[in-house]
N, CA, C and O of each residue as an XYZ file, in Angstrom:
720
protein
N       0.823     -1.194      0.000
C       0.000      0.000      0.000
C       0.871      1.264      0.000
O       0.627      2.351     -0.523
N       1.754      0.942      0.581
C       2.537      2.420      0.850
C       3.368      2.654     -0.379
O       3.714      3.824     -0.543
N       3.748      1.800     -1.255
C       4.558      1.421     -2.442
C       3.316      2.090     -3.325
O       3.484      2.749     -4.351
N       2.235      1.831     -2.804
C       1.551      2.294     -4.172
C       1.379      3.985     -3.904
O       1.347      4.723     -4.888
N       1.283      4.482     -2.703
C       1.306      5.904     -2.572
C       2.424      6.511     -3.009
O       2.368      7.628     -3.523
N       3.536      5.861     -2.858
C       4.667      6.522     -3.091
C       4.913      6.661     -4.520
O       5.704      7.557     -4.814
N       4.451      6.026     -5.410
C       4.045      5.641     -6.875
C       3.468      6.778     -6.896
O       4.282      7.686     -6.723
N       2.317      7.155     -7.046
C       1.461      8.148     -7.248
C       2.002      9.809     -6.767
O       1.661     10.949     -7.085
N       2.927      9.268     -5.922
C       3.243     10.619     -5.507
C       4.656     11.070     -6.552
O       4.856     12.210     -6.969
N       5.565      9.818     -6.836
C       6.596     10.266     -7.513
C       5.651     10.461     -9.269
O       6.194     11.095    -10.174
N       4.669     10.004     -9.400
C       4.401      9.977    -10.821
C       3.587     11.927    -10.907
O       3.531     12.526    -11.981
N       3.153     12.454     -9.778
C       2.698     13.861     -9.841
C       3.885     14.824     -9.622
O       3.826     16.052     -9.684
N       5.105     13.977     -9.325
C       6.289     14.987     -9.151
C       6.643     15.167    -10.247
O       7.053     16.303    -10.490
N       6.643     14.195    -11.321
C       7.216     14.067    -12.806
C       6.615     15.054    -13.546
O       7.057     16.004    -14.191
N       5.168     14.499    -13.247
C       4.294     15.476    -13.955
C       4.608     17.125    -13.815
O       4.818     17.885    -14.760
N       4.588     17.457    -12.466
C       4.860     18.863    -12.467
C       5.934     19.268    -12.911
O       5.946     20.458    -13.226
N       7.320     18.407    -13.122
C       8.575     18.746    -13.969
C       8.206     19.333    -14.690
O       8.377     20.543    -14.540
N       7.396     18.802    -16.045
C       7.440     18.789    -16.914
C       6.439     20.212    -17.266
O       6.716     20.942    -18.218
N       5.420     20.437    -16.483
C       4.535     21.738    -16.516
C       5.727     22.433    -16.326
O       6.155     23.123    -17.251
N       6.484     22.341    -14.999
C       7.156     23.659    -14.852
C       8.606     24.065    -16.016
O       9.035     25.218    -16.078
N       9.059     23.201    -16.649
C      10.006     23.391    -17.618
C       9.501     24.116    -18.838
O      10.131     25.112    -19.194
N       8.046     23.596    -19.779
C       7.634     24.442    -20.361
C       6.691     25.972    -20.273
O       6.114     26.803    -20.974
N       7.030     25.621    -18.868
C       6.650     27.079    -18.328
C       7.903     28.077    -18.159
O       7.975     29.306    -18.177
N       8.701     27.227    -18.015
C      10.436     28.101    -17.845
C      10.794     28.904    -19.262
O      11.064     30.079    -19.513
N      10.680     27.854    -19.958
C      11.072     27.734    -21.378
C       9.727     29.372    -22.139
O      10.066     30.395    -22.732
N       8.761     29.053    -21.867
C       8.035     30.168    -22.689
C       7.863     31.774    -21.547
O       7.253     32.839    -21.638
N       8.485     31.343    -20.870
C       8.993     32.699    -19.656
C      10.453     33.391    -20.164
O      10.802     34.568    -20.255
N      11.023     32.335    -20.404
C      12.406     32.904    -21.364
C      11.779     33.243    -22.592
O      12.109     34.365    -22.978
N      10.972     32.635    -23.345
C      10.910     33.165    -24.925
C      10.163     34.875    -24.516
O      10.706     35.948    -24.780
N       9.238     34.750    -24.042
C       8.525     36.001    -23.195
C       9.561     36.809    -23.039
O       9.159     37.972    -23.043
N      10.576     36.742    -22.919
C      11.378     37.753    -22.211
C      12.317     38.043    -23.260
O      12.662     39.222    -23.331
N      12.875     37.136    -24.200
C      13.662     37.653    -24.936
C      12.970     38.329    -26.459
O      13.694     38.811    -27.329
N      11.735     38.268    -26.553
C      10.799     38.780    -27.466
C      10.561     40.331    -26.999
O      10.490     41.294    -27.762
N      10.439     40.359    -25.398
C      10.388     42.093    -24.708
C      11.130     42.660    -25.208
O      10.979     43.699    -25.850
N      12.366     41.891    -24.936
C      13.678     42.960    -25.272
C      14.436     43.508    -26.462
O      15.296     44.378    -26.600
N      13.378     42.128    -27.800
C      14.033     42.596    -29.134
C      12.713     43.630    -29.606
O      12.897     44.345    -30.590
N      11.461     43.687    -28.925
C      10.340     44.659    -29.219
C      11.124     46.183    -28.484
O      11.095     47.284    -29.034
N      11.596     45.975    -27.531
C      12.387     46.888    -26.825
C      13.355     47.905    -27.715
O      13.338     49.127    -27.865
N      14.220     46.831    -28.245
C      15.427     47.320    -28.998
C      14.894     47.399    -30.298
O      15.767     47.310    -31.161
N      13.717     47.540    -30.733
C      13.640     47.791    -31.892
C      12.912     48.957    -31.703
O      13.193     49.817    -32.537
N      11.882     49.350    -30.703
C      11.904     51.044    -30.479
C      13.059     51.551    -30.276
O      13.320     52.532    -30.973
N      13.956     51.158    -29.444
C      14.875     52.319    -29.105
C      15.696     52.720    -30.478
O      15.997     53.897    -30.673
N      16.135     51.419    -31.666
C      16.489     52.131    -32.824
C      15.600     52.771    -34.179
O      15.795     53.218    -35.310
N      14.513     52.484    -33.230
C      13.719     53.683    -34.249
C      13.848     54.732    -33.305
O      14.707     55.361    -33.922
N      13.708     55.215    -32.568
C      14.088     56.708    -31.896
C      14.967     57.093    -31.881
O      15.198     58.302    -31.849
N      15.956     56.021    -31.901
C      17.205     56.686    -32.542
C      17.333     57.151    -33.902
O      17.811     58.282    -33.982
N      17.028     56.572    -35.034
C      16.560     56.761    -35.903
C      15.813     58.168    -36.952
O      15.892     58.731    -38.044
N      15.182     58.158    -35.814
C      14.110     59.476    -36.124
C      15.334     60.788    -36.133
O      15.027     61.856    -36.662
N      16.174     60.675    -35.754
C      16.808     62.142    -35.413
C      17.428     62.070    -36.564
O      18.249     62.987    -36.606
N      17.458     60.996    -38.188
C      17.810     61.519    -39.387
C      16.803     61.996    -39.597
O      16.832     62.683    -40.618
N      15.874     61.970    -39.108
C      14.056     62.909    -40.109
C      14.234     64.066    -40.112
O      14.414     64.888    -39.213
N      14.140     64.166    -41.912
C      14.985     65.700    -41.986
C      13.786     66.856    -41.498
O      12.607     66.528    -41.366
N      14.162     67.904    -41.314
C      13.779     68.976    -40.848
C      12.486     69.781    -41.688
O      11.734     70.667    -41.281
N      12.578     68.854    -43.486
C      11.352     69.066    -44.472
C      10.591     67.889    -44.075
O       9.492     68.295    -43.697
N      10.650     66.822    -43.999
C       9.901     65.921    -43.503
C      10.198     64.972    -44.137
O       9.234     64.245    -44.379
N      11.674     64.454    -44.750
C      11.950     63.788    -45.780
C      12.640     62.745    -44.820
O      13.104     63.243    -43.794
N      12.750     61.739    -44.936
C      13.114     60.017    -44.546
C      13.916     59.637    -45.038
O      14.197     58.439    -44.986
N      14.676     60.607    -45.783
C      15.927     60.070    -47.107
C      16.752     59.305    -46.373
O      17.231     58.200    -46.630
N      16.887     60.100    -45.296
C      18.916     59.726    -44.702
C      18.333     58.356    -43.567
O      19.241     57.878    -42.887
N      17.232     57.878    -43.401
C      16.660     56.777    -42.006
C      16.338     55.620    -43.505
O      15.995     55.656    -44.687
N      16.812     54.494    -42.213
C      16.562     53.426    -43.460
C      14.998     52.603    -42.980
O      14.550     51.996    -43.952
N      14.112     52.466    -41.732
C      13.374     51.767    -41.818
C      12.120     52.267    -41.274
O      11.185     51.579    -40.865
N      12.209     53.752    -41.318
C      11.344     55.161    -41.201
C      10.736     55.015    -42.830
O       9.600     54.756    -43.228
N      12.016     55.301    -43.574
C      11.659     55.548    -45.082
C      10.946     54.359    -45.174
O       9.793     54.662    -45.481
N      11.100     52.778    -45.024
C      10.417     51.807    -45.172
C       9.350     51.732    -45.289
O       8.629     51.468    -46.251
N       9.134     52.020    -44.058
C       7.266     52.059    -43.623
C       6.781     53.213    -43.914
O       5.575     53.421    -43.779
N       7.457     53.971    -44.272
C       6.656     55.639    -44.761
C       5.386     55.540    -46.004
O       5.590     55.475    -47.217
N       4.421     55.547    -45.505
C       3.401     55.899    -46.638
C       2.457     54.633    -46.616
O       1.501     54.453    -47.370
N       3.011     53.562    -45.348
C       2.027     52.280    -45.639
C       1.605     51.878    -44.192
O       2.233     51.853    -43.134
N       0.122     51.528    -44.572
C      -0.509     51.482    -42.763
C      -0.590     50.179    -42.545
O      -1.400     49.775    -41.711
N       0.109     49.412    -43.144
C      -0.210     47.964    -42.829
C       1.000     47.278    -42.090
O       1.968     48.030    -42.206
N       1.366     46.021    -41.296
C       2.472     45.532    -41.063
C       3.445     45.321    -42.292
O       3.014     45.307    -43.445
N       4.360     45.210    -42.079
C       5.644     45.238    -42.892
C       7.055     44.736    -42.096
O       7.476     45.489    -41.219
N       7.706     43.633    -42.345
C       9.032     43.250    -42.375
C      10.038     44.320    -42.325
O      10.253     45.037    -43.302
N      10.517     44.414    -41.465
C      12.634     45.334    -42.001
C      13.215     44.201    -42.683
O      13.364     42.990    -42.521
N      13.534     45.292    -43.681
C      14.933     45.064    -44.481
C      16.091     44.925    -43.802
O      16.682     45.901    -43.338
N      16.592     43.490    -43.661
C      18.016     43.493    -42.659
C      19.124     44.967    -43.521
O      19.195     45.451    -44.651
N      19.712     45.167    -42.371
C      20.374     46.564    -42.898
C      22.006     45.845    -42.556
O      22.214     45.634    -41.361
N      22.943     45.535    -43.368
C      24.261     44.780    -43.240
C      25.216     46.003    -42.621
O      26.340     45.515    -42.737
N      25.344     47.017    -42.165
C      26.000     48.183    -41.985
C      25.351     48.253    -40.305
O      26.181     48.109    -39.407
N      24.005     48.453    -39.948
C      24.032     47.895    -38.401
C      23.869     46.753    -37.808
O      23.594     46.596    -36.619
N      24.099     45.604    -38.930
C      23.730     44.295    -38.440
C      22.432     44.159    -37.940
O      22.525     43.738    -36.787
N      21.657     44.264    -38.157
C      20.252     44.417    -37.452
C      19.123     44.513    -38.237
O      19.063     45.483    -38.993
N      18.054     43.581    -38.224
C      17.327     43.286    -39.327
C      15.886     42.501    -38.318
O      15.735     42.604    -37.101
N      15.036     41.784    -39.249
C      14.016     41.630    -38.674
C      14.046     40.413    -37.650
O      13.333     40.238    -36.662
N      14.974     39.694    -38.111
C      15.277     37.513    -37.711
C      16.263     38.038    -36.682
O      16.950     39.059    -36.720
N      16.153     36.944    -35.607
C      16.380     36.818    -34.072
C      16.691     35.642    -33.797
O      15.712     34.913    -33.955
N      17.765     34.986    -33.392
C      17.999     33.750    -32.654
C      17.368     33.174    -31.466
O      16.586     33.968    -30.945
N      17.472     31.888    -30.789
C      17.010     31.815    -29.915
C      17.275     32.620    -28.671
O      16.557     32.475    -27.682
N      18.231     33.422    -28.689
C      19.120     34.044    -27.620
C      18.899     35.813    -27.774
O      19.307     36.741    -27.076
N      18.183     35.777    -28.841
C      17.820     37.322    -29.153
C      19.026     38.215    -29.865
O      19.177     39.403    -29.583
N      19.830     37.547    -30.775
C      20.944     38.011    -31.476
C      20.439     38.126    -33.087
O      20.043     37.191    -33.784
N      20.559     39.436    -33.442
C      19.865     39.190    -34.442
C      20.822     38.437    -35.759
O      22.040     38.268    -35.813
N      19.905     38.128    -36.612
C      20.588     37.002    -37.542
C      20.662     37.608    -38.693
O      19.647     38.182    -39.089
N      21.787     37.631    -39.451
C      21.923     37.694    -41.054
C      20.454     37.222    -41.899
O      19.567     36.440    -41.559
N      20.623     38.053    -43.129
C      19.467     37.037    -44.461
C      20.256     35.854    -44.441
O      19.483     34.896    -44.457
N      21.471     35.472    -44.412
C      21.923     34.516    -45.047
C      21.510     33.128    -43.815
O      21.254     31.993    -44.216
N      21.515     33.383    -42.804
C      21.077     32.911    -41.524
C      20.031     32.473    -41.684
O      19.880     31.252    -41.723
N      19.227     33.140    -41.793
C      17.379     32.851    -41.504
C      16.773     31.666    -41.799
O      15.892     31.133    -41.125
N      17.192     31.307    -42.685
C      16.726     29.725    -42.822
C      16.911     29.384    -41.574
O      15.922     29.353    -40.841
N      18.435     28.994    -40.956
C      18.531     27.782    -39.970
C      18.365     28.295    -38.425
O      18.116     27.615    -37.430
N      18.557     29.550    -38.522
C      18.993     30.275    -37.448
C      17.568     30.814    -36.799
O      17.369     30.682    -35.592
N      16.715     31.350    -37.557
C      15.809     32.471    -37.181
C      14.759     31.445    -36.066
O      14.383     30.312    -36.367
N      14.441     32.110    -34.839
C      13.225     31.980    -33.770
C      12.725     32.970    -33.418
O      11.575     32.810    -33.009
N      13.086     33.939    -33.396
C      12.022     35.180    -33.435
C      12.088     36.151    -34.873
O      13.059     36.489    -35.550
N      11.148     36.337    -34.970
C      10.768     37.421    -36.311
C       9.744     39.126    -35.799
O       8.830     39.212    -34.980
N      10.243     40.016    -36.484
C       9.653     41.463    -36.433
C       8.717     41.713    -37.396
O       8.718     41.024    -38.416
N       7.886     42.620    -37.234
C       6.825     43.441    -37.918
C       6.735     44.075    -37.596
O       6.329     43.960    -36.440
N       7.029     46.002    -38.250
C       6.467     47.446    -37.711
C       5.010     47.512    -38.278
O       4.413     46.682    -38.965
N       4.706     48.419    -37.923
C       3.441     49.201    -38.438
C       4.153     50.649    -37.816
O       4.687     50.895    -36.734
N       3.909     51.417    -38.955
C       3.913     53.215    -38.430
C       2.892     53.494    -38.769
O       2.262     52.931    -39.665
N       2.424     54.712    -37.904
C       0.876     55.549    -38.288
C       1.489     56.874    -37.946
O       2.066     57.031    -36.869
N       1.335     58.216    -39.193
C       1.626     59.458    -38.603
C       0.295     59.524    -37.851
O      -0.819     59.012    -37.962
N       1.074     60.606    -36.825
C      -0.226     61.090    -35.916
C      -0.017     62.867    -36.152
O      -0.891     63.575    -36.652
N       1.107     63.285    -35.750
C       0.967     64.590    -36.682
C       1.765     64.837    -37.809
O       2.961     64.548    -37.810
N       1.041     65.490    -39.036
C       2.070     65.896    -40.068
C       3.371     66.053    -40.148
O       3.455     65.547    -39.029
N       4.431     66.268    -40.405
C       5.600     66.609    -40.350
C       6.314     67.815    -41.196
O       7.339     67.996    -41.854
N       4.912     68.674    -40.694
C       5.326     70.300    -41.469
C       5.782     70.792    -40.004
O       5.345     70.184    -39.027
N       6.718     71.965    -39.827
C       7.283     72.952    -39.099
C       8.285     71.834    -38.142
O       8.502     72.102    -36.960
N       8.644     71.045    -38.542
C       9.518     69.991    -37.815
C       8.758     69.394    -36.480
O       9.454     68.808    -35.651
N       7.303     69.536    -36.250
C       6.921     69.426    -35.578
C       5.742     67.345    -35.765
O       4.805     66.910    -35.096
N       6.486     66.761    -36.918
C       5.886     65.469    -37.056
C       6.311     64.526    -36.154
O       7.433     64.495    -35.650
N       5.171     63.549    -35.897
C       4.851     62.325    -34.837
C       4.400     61.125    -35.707
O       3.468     61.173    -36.510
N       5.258     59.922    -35.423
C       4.748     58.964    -35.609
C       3.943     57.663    -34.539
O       3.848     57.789    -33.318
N       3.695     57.081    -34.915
C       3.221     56.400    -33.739
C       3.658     54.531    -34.372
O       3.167     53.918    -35.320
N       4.496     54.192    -33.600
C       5.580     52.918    -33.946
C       4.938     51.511    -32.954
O       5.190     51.278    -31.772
N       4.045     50.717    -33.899
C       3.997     49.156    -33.082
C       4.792     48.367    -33.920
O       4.966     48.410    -35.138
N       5.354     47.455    -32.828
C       6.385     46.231    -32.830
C       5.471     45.239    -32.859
O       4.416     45.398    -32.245
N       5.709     44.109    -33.540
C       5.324     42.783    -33.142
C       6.162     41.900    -33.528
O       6.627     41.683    -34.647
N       6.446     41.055    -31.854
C       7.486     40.184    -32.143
C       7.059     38.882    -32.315
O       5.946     38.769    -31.802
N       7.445     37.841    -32.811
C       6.707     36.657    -33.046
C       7.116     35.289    -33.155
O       7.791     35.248    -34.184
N       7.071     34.194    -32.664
C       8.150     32.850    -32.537
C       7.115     31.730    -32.221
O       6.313     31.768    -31.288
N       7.244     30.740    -33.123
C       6.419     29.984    -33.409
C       6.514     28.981    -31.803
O       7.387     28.832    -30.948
N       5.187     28.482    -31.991
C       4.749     27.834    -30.846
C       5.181     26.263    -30.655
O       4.831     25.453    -31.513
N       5.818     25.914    -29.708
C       6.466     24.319    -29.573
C       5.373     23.157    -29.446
O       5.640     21.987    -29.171
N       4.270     23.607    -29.658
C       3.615     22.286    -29.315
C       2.731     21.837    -29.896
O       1.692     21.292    -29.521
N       3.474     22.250    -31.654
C       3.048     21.423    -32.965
C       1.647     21.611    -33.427
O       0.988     20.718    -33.959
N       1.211     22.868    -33.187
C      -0.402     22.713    -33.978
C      -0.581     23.028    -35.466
O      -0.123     23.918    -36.183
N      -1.253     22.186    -35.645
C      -1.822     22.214    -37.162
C      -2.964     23.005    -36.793
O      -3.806     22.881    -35.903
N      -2.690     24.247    -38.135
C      -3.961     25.339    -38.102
C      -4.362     25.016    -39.193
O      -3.599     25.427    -40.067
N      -5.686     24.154    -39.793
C      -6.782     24.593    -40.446
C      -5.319     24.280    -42.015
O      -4.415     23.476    -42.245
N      -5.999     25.630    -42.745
C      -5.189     25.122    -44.223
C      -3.534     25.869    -44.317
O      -2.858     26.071    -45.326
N      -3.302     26.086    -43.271
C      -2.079     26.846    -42.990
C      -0.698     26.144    -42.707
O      -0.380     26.090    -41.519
N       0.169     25.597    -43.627
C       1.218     24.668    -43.101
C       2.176     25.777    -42.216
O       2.464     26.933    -42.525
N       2.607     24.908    -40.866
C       3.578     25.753    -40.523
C       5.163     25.822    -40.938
O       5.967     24.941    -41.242
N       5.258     27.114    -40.830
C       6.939     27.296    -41.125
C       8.015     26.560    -40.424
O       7.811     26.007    -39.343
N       8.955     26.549    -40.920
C       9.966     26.320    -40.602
C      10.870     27.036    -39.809
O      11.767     26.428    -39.224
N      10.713     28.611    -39.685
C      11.256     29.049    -38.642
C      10.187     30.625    -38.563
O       9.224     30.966    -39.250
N      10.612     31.031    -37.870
C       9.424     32.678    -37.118
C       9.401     33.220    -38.610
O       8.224     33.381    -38.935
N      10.357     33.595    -39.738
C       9.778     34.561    -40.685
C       9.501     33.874    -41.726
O       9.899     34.337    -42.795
N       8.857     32.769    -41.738
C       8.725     32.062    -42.332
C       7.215     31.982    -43.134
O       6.936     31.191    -44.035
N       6.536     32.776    -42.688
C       4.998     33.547    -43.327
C       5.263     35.085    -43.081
O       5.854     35.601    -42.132
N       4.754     35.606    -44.033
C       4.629     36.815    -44.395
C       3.952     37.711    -43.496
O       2.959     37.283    -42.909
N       4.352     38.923    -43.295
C       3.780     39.854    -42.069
C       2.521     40.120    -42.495
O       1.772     40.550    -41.618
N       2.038     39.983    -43.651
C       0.118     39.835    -44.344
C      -0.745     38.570    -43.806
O      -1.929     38.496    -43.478
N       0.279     37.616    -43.840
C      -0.473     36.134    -43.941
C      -0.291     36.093    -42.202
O      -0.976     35.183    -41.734
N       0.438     36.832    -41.203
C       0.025     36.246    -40.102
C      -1.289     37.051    -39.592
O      -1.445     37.231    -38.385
N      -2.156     37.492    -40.465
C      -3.426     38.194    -40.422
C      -4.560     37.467    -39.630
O      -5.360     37.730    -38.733
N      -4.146     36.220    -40.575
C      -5.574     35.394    -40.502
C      -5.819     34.661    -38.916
O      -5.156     34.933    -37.916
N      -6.361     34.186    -38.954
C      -6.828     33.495    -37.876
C      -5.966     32.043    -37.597
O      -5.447     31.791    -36.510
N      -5.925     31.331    -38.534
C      -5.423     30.216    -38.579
C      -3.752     30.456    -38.163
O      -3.150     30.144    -37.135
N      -3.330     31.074    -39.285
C      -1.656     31.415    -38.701
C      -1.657     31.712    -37.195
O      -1.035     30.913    -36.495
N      -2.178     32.597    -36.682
C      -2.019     33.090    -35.798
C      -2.325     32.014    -34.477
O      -2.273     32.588    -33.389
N      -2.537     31.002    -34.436
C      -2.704     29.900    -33.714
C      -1.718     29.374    -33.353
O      -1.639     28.785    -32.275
N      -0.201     29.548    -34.688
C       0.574     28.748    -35.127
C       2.033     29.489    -34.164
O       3.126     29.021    -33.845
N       1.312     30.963    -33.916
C       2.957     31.897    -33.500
C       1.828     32.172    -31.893
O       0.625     32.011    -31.689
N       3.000     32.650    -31.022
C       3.209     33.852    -30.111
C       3.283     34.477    -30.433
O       3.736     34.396    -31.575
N       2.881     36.250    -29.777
C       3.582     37.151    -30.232
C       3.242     37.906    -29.072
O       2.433     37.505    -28.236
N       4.159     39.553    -28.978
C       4.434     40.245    -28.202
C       4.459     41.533    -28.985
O       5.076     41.781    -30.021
N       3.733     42.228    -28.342
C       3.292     43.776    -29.519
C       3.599     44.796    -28.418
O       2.984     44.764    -27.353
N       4.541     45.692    -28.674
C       4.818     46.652    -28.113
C       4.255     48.053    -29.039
O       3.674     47.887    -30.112
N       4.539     49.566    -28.406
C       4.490     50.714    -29.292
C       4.746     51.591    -28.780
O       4.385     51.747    -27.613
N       5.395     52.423    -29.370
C       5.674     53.932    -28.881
C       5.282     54.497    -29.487
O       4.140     54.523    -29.948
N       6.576     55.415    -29.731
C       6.133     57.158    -30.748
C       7.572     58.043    -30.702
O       8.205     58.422    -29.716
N       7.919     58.276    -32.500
C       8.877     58.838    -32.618
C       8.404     60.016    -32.839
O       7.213     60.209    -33.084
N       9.583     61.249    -32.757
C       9.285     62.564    -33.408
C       9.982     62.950    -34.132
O      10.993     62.279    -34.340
N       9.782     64.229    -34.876
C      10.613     64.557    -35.538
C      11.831     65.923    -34.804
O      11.442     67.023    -34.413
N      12.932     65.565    -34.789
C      13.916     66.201    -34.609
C      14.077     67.760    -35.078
O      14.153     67.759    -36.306
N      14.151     68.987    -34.596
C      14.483     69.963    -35.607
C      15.583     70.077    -34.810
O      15.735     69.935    -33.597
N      16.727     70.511    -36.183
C      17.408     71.044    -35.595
C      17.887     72.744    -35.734
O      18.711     73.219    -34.953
């Protein structure tokens, strides 16, 4: 009898291992998704201080990007700051040439002006969404899943079905425009 309690008791210890590891595990992904939503405002605010003083985006590379479109959109990895949309498991961001094998987290901006950018006085308004596919294999509906986070298009994680398939973590701020 006591053999069999002790059974039951080591078989609910196992069990809770195993809750609490993939609870560890998506507490770390949680956290390293904050910090690349994080670091991807802070280099758009950094950023913003090329917004020229006419209201031109020439000299910013992922200001000019999203300039003129209200929908999500991918960065263009930029090879000069190393820094692009694909993320390792460790939150390092990854080369294009990488992304195949490398990529677990993936980016999407959206910009919305909020004020014009006449008298140097323009505002944007900047959401992040960070995104890393989910470990515990679901099949969505007619949606095969990827192979790694940027692996569907910042349009196609619209639907309903994709979106079953990722996590994600949506941050936002707000840049301005600089006069100088």
């Amino acid at each position: 009898m006591s053999l069999a309690v002790l059974a039951v008791g080591v078989i609910g210890i196992i069990a809770m291992q195993k809750v609490t590891i993939a609870s560890n595990v998506h507490a770390k992904n949680l956290s390293i998704a904050t910090h690349i939503g994080q670091s991807w405002l802070g280099i758009l605010e950094a950023e913003s201080s090329l917004w020229g003083a006419d209201g031109s985006f020439g000299r910013t590379t992922w200001l000019l990007q999203g300039n003129g479109t209200s929908d999500w959109f991918r960065p263009n990895y930029d090879a000069t700051r190393v820094f692009g949309a694909a993320f390792d498991a460790l939150g390092n961001p990854v080369t294009d040439v990488n992304q195949g094998t490398a990529t677990r987290f993936c980016v999407d901006l959206r910009l919305s002006p909020l004020n014009p950018p006449t008298d140097g006085a323009g505002l944007i308004r900047i959401e992040v969404r960070v995104v890393w596919l989910r470990d515990e294999g679901i099949v969505a509906g007619s949606v095969v899943p990827p192979s790694q986070a940027c692996g569907l298009s910042s349009t196609a994680l619209a639907s309903p079905d994709a979106q079953r398939l990722f996590h994600f973590v949506f941050m936002a701020g707000a840049v301005r425009q600089v006069v100088s």
